[in-house]
NUVO-215402 format. One record per residue (C-alpha): residue number from 1; y, x, z. Coordinates in steps of 0.2 Angstrom, whole numbers, plus 2048, in hexadecimal, padded with zeros to 3 digits. Layout:
BEGIN
(r NUM (Y X Z))
...
//
This chain:
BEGIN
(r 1 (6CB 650 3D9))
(r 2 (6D2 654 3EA))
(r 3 (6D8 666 3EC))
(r 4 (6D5 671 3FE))
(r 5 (6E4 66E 409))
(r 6 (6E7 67D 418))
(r 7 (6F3 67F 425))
(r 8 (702 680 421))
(r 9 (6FF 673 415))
(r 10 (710 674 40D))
(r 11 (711 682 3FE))
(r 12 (711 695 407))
(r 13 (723 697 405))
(r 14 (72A 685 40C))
(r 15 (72F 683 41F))
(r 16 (730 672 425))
(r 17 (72F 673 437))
(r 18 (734 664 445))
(r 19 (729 65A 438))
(r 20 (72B 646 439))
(r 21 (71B 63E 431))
(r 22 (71F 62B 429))
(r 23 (716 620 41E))
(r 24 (720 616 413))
(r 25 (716 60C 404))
(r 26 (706 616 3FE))
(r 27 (70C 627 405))
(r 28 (70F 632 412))
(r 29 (721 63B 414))
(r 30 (725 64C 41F))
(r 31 (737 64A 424))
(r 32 (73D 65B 42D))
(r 33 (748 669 430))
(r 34 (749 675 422))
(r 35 (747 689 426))
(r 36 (746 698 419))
(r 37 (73C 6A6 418))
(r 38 (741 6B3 424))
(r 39 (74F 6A7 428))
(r 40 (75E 6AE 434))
(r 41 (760 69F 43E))
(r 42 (759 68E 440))
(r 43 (758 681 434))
(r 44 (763 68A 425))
(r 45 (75D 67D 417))
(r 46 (762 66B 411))
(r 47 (755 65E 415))
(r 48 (746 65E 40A))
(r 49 (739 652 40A))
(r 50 (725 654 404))
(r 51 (71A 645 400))
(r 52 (707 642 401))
(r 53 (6FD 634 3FB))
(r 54 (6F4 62B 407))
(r 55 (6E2 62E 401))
(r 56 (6E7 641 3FD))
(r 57 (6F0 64A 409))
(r 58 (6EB 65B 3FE))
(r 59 (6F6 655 3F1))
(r 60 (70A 657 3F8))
(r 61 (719 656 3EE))
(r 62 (72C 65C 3F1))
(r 63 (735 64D 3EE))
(r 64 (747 65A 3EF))
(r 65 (756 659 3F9))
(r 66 (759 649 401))
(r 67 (768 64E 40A))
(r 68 (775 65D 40B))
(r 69 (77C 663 41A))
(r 70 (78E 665 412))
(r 71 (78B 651 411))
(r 72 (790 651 422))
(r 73 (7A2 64F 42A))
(r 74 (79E 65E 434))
(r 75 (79A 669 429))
(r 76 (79D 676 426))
(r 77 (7A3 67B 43C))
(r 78 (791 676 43D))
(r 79 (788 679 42F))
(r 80 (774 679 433))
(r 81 (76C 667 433))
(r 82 (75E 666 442))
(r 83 (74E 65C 442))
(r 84 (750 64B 43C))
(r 85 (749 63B 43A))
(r 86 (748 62A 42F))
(r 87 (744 61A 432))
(r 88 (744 609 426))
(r 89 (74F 5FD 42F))
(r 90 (750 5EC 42F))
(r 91 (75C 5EA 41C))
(r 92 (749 5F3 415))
(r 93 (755 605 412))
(r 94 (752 616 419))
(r 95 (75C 61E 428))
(r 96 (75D 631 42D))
(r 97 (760 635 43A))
(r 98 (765 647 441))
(r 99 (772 653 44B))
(r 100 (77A 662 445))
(r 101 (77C 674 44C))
(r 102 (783 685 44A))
(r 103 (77A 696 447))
(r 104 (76B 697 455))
(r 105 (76F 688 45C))
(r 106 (77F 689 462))
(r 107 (788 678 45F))
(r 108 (77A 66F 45C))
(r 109 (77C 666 46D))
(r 110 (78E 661 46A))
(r 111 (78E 653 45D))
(r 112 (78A 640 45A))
(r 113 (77A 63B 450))
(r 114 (77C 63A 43F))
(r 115 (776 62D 433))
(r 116 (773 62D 420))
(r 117 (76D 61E 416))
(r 118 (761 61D 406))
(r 119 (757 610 3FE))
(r 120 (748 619 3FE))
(r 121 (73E 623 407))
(r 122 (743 634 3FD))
(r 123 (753 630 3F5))
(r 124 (764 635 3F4))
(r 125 (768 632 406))
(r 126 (77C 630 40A))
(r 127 (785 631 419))
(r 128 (78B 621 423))
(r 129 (78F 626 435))
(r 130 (78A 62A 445))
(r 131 (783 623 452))
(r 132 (790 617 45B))
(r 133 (798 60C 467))
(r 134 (79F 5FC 464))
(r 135 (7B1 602 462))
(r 136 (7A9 610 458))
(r 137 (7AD 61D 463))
(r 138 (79C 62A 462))
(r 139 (78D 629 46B))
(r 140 (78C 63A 476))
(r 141 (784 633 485))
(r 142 (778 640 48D))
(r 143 (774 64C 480))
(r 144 (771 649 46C))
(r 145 (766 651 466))
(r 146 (754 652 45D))
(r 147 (756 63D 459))
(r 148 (744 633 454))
(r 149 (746 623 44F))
(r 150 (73A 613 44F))
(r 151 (73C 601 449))
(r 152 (734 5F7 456))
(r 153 (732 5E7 44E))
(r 154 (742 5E4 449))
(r 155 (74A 5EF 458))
(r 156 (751 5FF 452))
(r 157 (750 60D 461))
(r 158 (755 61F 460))
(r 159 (74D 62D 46C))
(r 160 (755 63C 46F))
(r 161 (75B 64B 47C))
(r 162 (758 65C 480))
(r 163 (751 661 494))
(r 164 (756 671 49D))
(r 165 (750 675 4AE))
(r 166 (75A 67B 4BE))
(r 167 (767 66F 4B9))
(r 168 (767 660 4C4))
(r 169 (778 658 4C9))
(r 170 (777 65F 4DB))
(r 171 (773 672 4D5))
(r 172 (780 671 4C9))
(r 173 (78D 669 4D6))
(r 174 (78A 67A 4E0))
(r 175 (788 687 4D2))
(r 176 (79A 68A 4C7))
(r 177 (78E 699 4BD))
(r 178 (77F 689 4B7))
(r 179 (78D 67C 4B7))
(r 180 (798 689 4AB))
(r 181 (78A 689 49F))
(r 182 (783 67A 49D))
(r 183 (794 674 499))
(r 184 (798 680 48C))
(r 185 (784 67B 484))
(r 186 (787 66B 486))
(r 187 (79A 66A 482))
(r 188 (79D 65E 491))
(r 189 (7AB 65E 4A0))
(r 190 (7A5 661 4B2))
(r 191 (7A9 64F 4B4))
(r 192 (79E 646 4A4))
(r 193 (78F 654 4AC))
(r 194 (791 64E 4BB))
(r 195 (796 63C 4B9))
(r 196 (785 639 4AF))
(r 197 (777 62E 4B7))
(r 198 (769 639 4BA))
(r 199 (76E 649 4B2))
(r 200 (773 64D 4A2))
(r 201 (766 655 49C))
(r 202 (752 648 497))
(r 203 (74C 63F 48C))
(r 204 (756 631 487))
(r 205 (755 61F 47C))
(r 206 (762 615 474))
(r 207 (761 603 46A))
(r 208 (76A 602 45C))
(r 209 (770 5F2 452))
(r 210 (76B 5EC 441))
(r 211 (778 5F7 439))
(r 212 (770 606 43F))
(r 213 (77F 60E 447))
(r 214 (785 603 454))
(r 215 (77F 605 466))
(r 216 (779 5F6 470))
(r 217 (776 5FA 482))
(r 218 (77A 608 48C))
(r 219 (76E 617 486))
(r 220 (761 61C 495))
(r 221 (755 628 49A))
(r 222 (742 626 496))
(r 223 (73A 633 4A3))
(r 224 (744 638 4B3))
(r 225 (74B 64A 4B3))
(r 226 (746 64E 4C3))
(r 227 (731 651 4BE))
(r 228 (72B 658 4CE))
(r 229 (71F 64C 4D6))
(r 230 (71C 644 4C5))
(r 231 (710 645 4B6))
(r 232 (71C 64F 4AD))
(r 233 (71E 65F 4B9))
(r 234 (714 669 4AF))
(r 235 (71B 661 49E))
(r 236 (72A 65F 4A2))
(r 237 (734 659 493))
(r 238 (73F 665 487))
(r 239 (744 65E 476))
(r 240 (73B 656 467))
(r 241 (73C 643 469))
(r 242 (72E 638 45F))
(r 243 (72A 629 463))
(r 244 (71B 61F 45E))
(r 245 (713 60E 460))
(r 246 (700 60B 461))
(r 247 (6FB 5FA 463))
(r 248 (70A 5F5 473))
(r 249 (70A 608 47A))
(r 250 (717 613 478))
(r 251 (711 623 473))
(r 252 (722 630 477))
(r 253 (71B 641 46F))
(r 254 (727 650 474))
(r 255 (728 663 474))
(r 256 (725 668 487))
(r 257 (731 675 494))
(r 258 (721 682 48C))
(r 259 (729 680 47D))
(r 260 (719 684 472))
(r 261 (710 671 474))
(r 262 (713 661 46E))
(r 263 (70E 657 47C))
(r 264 (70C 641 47F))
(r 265 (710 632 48A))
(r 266 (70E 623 48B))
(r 267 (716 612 491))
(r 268 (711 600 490))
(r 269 (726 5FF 48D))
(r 270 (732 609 480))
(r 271 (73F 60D 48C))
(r 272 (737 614 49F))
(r 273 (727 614 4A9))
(r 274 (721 622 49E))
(r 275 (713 62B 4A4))
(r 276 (70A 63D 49E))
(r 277 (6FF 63A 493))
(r 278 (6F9 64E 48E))
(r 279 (6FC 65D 482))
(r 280 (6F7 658 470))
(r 281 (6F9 669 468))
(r 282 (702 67B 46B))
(r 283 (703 685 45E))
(r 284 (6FE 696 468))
(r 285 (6EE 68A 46D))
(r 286 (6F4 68D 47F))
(r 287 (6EA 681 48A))
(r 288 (6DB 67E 47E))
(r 289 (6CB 67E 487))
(r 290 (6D5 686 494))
(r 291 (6DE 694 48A))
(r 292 (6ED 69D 496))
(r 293 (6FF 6A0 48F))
(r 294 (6F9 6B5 48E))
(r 295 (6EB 6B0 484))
(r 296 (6F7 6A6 476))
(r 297 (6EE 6AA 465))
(r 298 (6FE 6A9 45D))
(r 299 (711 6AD 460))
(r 300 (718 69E 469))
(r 301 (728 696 466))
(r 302 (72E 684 45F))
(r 303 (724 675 45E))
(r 304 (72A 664 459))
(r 305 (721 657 44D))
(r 306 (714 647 451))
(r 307 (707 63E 44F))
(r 308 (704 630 440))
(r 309 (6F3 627 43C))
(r 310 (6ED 628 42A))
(r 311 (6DE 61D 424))
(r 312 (6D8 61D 432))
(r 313 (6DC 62F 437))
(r 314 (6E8 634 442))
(r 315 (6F0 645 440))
(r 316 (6FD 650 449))
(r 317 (70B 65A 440))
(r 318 (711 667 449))
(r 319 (718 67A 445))
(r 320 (713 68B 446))
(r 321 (71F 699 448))
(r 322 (721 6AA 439))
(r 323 (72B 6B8 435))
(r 324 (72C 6BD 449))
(r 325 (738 6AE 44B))
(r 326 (73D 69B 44E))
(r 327 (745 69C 440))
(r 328 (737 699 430))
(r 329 (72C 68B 437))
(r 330 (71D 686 42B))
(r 331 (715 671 42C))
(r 332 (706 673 433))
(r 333 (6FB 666 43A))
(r 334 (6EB 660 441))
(r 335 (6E0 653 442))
(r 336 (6DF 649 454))
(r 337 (6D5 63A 45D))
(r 338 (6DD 62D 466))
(r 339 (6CE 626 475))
(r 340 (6CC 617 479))
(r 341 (6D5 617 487))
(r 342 (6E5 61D 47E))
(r 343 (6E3 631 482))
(r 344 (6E5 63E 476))
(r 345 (6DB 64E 47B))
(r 346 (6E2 65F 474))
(r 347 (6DF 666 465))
(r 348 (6DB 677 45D))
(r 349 (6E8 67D 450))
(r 350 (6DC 684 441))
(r 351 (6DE 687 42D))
(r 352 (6D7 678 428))
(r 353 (6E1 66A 42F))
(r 354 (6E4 65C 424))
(r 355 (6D3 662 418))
(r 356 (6C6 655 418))
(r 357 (6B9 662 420))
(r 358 (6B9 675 422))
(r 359 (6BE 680 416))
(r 360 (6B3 684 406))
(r 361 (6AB 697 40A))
(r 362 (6AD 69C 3FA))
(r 363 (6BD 6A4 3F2))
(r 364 (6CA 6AD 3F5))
(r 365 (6D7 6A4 403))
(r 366 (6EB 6AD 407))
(r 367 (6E9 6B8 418))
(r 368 (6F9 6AA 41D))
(r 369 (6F0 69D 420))
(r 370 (6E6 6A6 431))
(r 371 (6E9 699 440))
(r 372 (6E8 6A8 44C))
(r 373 (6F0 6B7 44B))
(r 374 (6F2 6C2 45A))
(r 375 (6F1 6D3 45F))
(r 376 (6ED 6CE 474))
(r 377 (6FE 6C9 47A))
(r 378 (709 6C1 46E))
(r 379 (71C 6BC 473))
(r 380 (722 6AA 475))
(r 381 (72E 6A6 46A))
(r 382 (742 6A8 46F))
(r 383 (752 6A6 463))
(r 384 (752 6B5 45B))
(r 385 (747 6BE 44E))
(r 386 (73D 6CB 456))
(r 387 (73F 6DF 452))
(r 388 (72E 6E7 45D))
(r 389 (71F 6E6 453))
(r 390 (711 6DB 452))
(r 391 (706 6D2 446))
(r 392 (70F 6C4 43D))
(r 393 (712 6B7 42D))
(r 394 (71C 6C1 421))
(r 395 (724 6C2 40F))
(r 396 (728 6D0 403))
(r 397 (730 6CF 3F2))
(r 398 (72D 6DC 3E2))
(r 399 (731 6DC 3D0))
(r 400 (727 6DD 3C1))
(r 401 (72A 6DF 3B0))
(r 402 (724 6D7 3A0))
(r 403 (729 6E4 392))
(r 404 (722 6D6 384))
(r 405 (733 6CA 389))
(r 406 (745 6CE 387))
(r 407 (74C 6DB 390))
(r 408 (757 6CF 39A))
(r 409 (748 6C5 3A0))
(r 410 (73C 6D2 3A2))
(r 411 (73C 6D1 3B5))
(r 412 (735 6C5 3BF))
(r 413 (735 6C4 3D3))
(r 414 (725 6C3 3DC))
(r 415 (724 6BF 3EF))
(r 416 (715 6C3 3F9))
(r 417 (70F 6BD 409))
(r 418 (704 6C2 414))
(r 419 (702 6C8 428))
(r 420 (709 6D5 42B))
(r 421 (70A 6E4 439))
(r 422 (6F8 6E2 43C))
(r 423 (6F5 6F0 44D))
(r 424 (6E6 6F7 455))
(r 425 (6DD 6E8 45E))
(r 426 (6E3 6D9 453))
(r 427 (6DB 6CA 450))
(r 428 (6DC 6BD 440))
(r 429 (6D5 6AE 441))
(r 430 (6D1 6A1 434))
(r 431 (6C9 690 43B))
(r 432 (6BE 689 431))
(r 433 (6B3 68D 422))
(r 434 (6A1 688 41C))
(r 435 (699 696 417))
(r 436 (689 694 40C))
(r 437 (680 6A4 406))
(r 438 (68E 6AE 408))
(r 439 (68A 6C0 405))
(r 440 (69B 6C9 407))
(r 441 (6AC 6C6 40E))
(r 442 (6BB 6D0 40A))
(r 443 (6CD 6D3 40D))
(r 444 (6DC 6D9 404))
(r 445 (6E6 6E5 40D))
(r 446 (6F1 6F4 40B))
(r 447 (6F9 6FF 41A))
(r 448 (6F9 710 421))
(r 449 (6EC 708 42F))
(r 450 (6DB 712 42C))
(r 451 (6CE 709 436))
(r 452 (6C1 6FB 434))
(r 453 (6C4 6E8 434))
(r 454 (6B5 6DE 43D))
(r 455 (6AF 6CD 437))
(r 456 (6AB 6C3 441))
(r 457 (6A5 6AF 444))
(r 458 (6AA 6AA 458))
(r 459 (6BC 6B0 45F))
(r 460 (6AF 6BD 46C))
(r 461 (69D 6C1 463))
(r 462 (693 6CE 45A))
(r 463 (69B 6D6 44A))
(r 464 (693 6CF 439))
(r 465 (69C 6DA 42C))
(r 466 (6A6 6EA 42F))
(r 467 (6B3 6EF 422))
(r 468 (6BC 6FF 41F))
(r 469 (6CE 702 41E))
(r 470 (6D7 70F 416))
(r 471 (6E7 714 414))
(r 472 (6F0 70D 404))
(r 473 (701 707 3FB))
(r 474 (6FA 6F9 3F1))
(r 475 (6F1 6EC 3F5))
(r 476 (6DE 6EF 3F5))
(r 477 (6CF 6E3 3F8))
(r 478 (6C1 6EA 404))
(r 479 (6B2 6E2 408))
(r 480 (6A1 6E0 414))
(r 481 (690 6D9 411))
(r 482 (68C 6CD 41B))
(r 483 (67D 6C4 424))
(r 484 (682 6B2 427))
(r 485 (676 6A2 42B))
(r 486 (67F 695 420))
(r 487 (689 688 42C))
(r 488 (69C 684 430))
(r 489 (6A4 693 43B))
(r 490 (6B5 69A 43C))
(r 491 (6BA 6AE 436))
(r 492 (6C1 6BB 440))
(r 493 (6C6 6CA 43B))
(r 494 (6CC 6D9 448))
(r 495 (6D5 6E8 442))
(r 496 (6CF 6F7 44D))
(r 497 (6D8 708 448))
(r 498 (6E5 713 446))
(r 499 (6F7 70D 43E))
(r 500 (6FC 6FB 437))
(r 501 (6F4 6F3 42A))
(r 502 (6F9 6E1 41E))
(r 503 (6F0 6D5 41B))
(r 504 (6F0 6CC 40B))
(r 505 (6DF 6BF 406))
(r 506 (6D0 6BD 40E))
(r 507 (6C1 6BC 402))
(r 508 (6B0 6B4 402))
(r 509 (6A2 6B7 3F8))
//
């Protein structure tokens, strides 16, 4: 029997952000970047990979470590391996593909693109190479970073880049300060900057020979850098190459200049004429049914994943940020419909994701799993972890001891998590459950926060349950009677009172 699955999908203490979604035979494979929880910088782990089958995406396995950073010839001057990708080339093997980088990014625009080889999808993947030239000389045209890669029917391309604005040639010709640092991001002489067609900076495709390696062609941009006057002004391109085909369009699905959405375009062509297509998901819900950057309902940061079709159901992966940082990112995604005409309409991020309906209201559900937590004006996102308070996806460890086993196994480590500095004002939300005959909901909590917690079933209604908080040290449940008609709805819950509270569970009765 299937289970319930709930965003994030993965098990609460895995971080796979920059998710790549692939099907190879009967299942479904996550390749990604590998965080830790309350990690210090990006990407601190090797490459894991979780499988799925394809008629039960509840059931996910870890399949291990497929590849170590230390495997790399630049390691360890760069030791953290960013989001990567894989692809079956034409020999029937597996290729990832991937850039490597320093602590917070620094360095992670220098290098080649890697490549590692397996025979299967989830291997033991060994290094080969990077991308190259003929004479072997490495492929650093533009900026690599963030590779996807597709086989076209036989033709292997890589995407990749990174975009940053105020950059043009002709500002940077006239500016020394912005020509200063781009070359010192980008590790590049005035002259290479300036000498490149276009600009430096966009998103770029290469082709590469049947050996996976070996550049065929010049590499060139996909979307202008200059975006004013374009379908891209708005969107403007950041980072986060994927490509996919659909039918004979291109569909080129990237994280935007806003950084918090994974938006789409599309081309009758793999290689220019690309037009915007829209946003397909931000992971603050920024833009949905209108909803303005202040009004995020998460903190905003990252995005990078794609969008894959699963019998019959297409589905994007995506991200969501914890821990007050970039730097532990949780697989989230959603499901998504492609019109008829080719659009993709923007989605709402929620709980339930890649369950086959709305959560069962019944049980008891981890307070983690909430697909908005704000407290009114959540940050966006920057490179660093954030020191000022405000509610977020956290963890704490404790001890316990079991006096029946031997003393030097009596103590075993226990990791909560839960949210965490929840203030006067704040809102959790948990998108969707169907409640039948529920007759009370609860939560576990613990804090110095005295106050009440509302329930209630739309982001701005009437209260249907009102739940008194006290102070305490432990963990304690609490719970309201409720009045519910029996139907799908999603639950709020808004802290209003005096110090911070935790929150640990929900639970419906």
């Amino acid at each position: 029997m299937k289970k319930q699955v709930f965003n994030p999908f993965l098990p609460l203490d895995e971080y796979i952000p920059d998710g790549e979604p692939h099907i190879f035979g009967d299942r479904v494979y996550l390749y990604g970047s590998h965080d830790f929880e309350g990690g210090e910088t990006f990407c601190m782990g090797d490459y894991i990979v979780y499988s799925a089958p394809l008629d039960d995406l509840s059931d996910w396995r870890c399949e291990g470590v497929i590849y170590r950073a230390e495997q790399d010839p630049d390691y360890p001057e760069r030791r953290y391996m960013y989001a990567p990708d894989v692809v079956q080339g034409n020999d029937g093997r597996f290729y990832l593909y991937y850039c490597m980088s320093g602590p917070c990014g620094f360095g992670g625009y220098f290098g080649p693109i890697s490549v590692a080889v397996c025979d299967t999808p989830a291997g033991k993947y060994e290094y080969i190479g990077c991308v190259h030239y003929p004479d072997g000389t490495p492929m650093k045209k533009y900026v690599c970073f963030d590779p996807g890669v597709i086989n076209d029917n036989g033709t292997i391309r890589v995407y990749y880049g990174t975009q940053y604005m105020d950059e043009s040639n002709d500002v940077l010709e006239k500016d020394d300060e912005k020509m200063a640092d781009v070359m010192k991001r980008y590790n590049k002489s005035r002259e290479e900057i300036l000498e490149t067609a276009d600009n430096v900076n966009g998103a770029c495709m290469v082709v590469l020979e049947d050996d996976m390696l070996t550049v065929r062609g010049e590499p060139c941009h996909i979307i202008p850098y200059e975006t004013k006057g374009t379908s891209f002004e708005d969107h403007a391109f950041f980072e986060a190459s994927s490509m996919r085909k659909i039918g004979d369009m291109y569909y080129f699905v990237y994280s935007s200049q806003l950084n918090h959405e994974l938006c789409y375009a599309t081309s009758r062509y793999p290689d220019r004429d690309f037009t915007f297509g829209g946003t397909i998901v931000s992971n603050g819900d920024v833009g949905f049914n209108g909803r303005a950057e202040a009004d995020r309902l998460n903190m905003t940061g990252t995005t990078h994943g794609s969008i894959i079709e699963i019998n019959g159901q297409w589905y994007v992966f995506y991200h969501r940020l914890t821990h007050k940082s970039d730097y532990s990112r949780q697989a989230c995604a959603e499901k998504i419909d492609i019109a008829q005409d080719g659009s993709i309409s923007q989605v709402e991020i929620t709980s339930c994701g890649l369950n086959d309906g709305p959560l069962k209201g019944k049980g008891q559900y981890p307070a983690v799993i909430a697909c908005n937590i704000t407290n009114g004006h959540m940050p966006h996102g920057a490179n660093k972890i954030y020191s000022e308070s405000f509610p977020n996806v956290n963890h704490g460890c404790y001890y316990t001891i079991d006096k029946s086993l031997q003393k030097e196994d009596r103590a075993f480590k226990t990791t909560e998590r839960y949210i965490d500095e929840i203030c006067d004002g704040t809102l959790i939300g948990f998108k969707y459950f169907e409640l039948k005959d529920v007759k009370r909901i609860g939560v576990t909590c613990k804090g110095e926060g005295r106050g009440i917690i509302k329930i209630r079933t739309s982001e701005c209604g009437g209260d249907c349950g009102i739940i008194e908080v006290s102070p305490s040290d432990e963990w304690k449940d609490a719970f309201a009677e409720v009045s519910l008609e029996n139907g799908v709805y999603p639950l709020f819950f808004i802290y209003e009172g005096e110090g911070n509270i935790s929150l640990e569970n929900i639970i419906i009765d």
